[in-house]
Structure formats: structure tokens, C-alpha cells
KOLLUMBA-999489 format. One line per field, with one value per residue: residue in one letter; y, z, x of N, C-alpha, C, O in turn; residue number from 1. Coordinates in steps of 0.2 Angstrom, whole numbers, always signed. Atoms other than C-alpha are relative to their C-alpha. Layout:
N
res <- a/...
n.north <- Y/...
n.up <- Z/...
n.east <- X/...
ca.north <- Y/...
ca.up <- Z/...
ca.east <- X/...
c.north <- Y/...
c.up <- Z/...
c.east <- X/...
o.north <- Y/...
o.up <- Z/...
o.east <- X/...
n <- NUM/...
***
This chain:
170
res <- x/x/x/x/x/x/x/x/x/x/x/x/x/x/x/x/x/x/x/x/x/x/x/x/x/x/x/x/x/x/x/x/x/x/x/x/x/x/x/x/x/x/x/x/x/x/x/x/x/x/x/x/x/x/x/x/x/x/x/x/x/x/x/x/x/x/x/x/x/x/x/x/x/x/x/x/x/x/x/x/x/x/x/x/x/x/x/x/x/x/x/x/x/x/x/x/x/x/x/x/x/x/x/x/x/x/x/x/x/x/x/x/x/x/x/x/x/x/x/x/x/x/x/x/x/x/x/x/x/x/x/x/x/x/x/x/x/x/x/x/x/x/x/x/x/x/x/x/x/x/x/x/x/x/x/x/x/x/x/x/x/x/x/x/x/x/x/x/x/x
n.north <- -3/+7/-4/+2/+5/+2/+5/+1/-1/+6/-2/-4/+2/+5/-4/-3/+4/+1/-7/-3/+4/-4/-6/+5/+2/-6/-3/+7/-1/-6/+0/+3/-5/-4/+4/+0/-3/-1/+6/-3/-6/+5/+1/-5/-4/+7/+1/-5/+0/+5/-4/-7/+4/+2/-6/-4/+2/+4/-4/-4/+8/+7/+0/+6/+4/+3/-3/-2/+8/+3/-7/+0/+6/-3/-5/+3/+2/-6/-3/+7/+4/-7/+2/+4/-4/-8/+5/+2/-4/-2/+4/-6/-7/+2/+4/-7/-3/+4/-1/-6/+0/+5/-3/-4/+4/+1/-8/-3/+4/-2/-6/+1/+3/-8/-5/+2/+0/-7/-4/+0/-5/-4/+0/+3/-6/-5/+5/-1/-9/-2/+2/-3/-6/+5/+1/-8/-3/+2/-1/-6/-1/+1/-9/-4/+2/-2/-7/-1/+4/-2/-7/-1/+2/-9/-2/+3/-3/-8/+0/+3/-7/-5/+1/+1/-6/-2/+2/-2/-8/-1
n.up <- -6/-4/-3/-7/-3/-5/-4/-2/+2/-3/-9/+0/+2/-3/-6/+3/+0/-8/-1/+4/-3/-7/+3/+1/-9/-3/+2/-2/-10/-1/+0/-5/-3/+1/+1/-7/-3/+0/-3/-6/+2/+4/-5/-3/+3/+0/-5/+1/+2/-3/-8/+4/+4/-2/-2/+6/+1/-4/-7/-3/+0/-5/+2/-1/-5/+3/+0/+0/-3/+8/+2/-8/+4/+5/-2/-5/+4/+4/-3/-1/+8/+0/-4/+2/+8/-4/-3/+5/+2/-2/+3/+6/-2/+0/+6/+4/-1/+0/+7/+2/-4/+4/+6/-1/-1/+4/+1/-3/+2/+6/+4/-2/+6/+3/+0/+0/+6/+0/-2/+4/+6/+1/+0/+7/+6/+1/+2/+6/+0/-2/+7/+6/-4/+4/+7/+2/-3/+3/+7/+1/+1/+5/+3/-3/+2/+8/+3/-4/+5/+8/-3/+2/+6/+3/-2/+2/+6/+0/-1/+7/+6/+0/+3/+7/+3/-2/+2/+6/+0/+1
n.east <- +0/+5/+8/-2/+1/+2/-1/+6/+6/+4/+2/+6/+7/+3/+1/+6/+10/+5/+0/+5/+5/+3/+4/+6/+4/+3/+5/+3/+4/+4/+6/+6/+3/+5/+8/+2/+4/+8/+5/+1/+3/+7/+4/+3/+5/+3/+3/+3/+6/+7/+0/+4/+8/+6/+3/+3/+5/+1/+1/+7/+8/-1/-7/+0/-4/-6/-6/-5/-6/-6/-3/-6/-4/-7/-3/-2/-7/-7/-3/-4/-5/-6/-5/-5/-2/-4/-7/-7/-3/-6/-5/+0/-1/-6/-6/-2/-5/-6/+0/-5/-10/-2/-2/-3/-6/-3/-4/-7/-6/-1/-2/-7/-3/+3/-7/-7/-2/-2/-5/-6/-4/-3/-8/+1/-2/-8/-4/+0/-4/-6/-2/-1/-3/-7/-2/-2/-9/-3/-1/-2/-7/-1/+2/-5/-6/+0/-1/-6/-6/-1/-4/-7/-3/+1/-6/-3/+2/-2/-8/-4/+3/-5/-9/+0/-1/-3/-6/+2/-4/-7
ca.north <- -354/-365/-366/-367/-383/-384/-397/-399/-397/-414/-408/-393/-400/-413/-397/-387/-403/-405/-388/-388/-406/-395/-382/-395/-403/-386/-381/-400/-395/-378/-384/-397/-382/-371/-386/-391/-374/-372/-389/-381/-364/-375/-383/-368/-359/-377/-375/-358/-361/-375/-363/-347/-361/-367/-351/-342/-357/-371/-359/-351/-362/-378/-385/-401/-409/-421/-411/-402/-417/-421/-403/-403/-420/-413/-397/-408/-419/-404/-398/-414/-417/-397/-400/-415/-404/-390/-404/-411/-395/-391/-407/-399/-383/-394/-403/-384/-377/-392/-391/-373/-376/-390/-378/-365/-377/-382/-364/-362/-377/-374/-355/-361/-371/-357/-346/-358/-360/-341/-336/-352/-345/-330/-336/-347/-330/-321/-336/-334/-314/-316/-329/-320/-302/-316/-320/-300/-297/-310/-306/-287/-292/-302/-286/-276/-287/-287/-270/-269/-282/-275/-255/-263/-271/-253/-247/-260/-258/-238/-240/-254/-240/-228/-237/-242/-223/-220/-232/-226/-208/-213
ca.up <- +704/+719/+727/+746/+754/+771/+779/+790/+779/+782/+800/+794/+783/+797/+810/+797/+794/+814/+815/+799/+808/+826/+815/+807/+826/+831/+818/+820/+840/+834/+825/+835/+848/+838/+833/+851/+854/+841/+846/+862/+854/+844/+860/+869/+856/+854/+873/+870/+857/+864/+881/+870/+860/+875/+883/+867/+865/+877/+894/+891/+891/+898/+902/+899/+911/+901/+890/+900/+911/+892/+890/+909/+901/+886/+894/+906/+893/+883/+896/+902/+883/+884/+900/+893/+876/+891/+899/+883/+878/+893/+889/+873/+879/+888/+872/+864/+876/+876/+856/+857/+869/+857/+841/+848/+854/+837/+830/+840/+835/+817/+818/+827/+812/+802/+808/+809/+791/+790/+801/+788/+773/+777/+783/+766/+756/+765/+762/+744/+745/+751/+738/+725/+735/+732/+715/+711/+723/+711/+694/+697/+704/+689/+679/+686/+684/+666/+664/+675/+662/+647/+656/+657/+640/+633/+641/+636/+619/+620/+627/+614/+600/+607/+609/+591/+587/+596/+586/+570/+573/+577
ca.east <- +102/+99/+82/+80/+75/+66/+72/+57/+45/+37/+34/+26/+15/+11/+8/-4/-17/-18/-20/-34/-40/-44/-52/-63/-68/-71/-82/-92/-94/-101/-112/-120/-123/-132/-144/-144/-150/-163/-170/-170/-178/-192/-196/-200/-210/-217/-224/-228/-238/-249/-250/-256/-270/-275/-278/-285/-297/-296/-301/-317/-336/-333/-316/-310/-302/-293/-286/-279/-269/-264/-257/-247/-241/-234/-229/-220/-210/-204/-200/-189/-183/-177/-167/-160/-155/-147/-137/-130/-127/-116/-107/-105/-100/-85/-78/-79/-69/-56/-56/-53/-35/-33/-33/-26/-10/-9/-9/+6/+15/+12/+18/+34/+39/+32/+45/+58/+57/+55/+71/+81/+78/+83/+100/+98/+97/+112/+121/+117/+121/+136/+141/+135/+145/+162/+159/+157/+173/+183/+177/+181/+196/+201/+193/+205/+220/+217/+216/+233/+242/+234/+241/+259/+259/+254/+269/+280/+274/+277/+294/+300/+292/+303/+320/+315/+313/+327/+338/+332/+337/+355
c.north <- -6/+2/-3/-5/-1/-6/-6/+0/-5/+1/+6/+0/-4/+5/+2/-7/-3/+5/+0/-5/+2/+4/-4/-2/+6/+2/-6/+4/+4/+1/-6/+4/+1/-7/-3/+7/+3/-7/+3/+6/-2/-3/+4/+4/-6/+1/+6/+2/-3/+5/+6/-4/+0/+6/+4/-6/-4/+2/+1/-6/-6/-5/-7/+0/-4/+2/+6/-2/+0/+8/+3/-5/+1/+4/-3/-4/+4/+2/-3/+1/+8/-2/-4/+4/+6/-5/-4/+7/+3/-5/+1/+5/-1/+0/+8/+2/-6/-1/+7/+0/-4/+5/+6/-2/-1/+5/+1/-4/+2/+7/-1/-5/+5/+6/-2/+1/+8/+1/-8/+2/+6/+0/-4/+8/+5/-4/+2/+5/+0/-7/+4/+7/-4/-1/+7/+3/+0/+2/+9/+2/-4/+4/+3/-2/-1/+6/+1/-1/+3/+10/-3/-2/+5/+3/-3/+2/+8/+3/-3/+6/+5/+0/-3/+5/+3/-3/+1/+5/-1/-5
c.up <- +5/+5/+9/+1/+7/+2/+4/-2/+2/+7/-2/-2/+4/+3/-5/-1/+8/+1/-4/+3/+6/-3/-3/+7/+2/-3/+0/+6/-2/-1/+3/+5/-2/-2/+4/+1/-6/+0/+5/-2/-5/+6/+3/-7/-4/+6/-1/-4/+1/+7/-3/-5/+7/+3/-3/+0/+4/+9/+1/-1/+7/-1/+1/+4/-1/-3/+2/+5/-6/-2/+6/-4/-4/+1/+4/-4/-4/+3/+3/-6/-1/+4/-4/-7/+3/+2/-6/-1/+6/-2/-6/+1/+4/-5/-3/+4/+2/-7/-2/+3/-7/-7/+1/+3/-7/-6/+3/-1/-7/-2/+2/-6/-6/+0/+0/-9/-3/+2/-8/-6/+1/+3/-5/-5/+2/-2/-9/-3/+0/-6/-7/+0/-5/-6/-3/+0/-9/-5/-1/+2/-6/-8/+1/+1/-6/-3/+1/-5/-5/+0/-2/-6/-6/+3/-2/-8/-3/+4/-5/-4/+3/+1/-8/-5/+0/-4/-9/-3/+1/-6
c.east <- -3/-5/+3/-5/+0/-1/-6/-6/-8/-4/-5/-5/-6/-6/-5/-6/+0/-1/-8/-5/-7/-5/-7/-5/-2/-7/-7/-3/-4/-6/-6/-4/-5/-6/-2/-6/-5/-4/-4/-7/-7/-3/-4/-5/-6/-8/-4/-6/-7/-4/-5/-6/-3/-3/-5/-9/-3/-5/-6/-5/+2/+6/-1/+4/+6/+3/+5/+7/+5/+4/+5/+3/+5/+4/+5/+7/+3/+1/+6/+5/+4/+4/+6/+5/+5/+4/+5/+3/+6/+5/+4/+4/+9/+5/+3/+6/+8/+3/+3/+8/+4/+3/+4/+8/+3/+2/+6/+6/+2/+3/+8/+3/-1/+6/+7/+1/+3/+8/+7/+1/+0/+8/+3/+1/+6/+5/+3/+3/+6/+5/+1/+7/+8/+2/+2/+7/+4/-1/+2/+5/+6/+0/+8/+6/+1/+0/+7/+5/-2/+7/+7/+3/+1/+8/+7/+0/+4/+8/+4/-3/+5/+5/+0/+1/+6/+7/-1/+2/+7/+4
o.north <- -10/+7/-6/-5/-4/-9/-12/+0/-3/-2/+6/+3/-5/+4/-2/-6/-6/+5/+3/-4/+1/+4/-4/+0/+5/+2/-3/+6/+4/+4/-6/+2/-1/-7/-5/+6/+6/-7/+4/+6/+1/-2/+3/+7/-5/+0/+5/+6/-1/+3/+7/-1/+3/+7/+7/-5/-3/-2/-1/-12/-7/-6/-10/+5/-4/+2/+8/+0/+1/+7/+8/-3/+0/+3/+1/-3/+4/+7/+1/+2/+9/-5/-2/+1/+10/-4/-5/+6/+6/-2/+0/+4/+2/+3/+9/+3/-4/-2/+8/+2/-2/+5/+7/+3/-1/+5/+5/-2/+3/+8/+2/-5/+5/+8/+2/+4/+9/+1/-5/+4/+9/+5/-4/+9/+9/-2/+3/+4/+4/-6/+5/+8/-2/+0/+8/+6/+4/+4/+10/+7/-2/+4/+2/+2/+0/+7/+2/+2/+4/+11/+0/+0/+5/+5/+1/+7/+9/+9/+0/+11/+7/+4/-3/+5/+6/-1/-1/+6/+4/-4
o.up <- +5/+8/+11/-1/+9/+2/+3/+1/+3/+9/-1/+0/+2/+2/-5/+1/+9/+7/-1/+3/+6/+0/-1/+9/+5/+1/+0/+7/+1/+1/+2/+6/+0/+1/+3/+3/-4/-3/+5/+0/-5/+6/+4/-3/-7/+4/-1/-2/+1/+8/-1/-7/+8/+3/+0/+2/+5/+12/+6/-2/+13/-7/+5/+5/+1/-1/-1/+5/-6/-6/+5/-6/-3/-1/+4/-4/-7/+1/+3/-6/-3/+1/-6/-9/+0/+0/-6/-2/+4/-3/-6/-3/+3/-5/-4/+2/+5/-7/-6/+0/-11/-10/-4/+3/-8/-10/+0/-2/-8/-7/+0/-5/-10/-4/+0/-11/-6/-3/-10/-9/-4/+2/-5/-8/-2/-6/-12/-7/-3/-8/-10/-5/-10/-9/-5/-4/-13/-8/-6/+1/-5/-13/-2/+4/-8/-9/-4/-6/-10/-4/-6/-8/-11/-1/-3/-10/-8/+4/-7/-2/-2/+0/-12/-11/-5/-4/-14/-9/-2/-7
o.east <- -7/-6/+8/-11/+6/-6/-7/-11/-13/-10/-11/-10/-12/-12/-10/-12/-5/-4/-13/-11/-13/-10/-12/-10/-7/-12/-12/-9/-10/-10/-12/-10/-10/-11/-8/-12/-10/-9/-10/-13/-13/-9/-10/-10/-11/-14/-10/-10/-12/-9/-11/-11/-8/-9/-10/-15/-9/-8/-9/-4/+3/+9/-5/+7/+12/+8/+10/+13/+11/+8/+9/+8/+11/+10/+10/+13/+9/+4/+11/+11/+9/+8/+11/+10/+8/+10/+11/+9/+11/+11/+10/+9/+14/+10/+9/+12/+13/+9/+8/+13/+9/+9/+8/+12/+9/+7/+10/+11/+7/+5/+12/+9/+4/+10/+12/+5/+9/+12/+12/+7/-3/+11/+9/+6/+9/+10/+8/+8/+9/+10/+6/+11/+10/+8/+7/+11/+6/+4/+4/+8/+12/+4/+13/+10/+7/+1/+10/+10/+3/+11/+10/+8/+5/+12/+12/+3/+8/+10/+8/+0/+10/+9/+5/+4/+7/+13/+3/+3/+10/+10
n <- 1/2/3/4/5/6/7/8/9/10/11/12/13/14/15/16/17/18/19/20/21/22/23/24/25/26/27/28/29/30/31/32/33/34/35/36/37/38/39/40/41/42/43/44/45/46/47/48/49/50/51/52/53/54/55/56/57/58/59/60/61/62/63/64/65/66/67/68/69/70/71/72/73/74/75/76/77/78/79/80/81/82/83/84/85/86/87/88/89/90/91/92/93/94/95/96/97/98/99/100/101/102/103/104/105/106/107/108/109/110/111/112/113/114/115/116/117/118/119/120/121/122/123/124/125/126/127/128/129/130/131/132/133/134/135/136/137/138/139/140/141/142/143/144/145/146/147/148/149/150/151/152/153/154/155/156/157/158/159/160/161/162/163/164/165/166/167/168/169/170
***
């Protein structure tokens, strides 16, 4: 029987590894995010820890002075070094939603080939149907010519048989 052979398959195989490429690059950006934001989220409970020490210990008696210059300082660079972790992260937050068009374009390419395949082999399988429908026709109408001539030759047969009776009686 003959198999069906998509033409374009080469394209569609191209379309699905840019399609699994995008989904790759996606899930890359996503997770640089989240580790953006728990940088982020470690900073902050970073600050907040040193804030809740010095407060608990640093405050009461006699207060340094210097440390706490050195404790505005640090508060100050993690505070710095977060922003900077918020601005790449919007930068970030860019490429993702340029990666989502992206993947979501190449889903559309890929299911349009996708469907063309679909809609050929199924004009591939009527094809088939209706071949096979013809051969049925013909062998049932070769059936039934064979019946027809075996029918006349019974008749022949049972006519010759009866001028044969017929010449036997006189």
C-alpha cells in the first residue's frame, strides 16, 4: 500500500526546532528573572536583618557612631546593588516579552504547516478511497460478467441438451 509523503516535511521539521529553540530562550529569560528576583529578595531581608540587629543590640547603652556610618554605608550599597538588580530586571522583563511574540509567532508558523500537512493527507486518503472504491467497482463488475457468461453458457448447455433429447425421441 502506498504511504503518504509530506512534501514539506523538511520545513516542518525546520518550523518545530524554532519553535522548541523560542521555548528554550524563554524559559533561559525566566529563569534569569526569578534569580534576579531572589537576589533581589536576599538583599532585602539582608538589610532587614542587619536593621532588626542593630536595633535589637546596636541602640541601647552607648552608641557607636562608627558603626553606624558603616551600617548607613552598607544599607546604602544594597540598596544601590538592588536597584541595579530592578533595572536589569526591567531590561529583562523587555527581552521576555519580545521572546514571548517571538514564540508565540513561531507557534503559528509551525501549526500552519501543521495543518497543511493535516488538510494533505486527507486529500492523500480520499485519493486512496476512491482508488481503492474503482478497483471494488471493476472487480465486481468483472464478478458479475463472469457470472453473466457462466448463466449464458448454462443455457446454451440446457438448450444443446434438449435439441439432443429432442433428436433422440424422433
Amino acid at each position: 500500500m502506498a504511504r503518504f509523503r509530506f512534501n514539506l516535511e523538511g520545513v516542518l521539521k525546520h518550523r518545530k526546532h524554532i519553535e522548541q529553540e523560542q521555548q528554550r530562550r524563554m524559559a533561559d529569560l525566566l529563569r534569569q528573572m526569578e534569580s534576579l528576583r531572589d537576589q533581589v529578595k536576599e538583599i532585602e531581608q539582608s538589610i532587614n536583618g542587619n536593621t532588626e540587629d542593630l536595633r535589637t543590640s546596636r541602640l541601647t547603652g552607648k552608641l557607636d557612631l562608627s558603626y553606624l556610618a558603616a551600617h548607613r554605608r552598607f544599607v546604602a550599597g544594597m540598596r544601590a546593588k538592588a536597584m541595579a538588580l530592578v533595572q536589569k530586571m526591567a531590561r529583562l522583563q523587555g527581552q521576555i516579552e519580545q521572546a514571548r511574540a517571538e514564540l508565540a509567532q513561531a507557534a503559528v508558523q509551525y501549526k500552519i504547516m501543521e495543518k497543511l500537512k493535516e488538510k494533505q493527507f486527507a486529500r492523500w486518503q480520499e485519493q486512496i478511497n476512491q482508488k481503492e472504491l474503482a478497483a471494488l467497482d471493476e472487480v465486481a463488475m468483472q464478478m458479475s460478467y463472469v457470472r453473466i457468461a457462466q448463466g449464458r453458457d448454462e443455457e446454451l448447455r440446457l438448450a444443446d441438451a434438449g435439441q439432443q433429447a429432442q433428436r433422440i425421441e424422433s
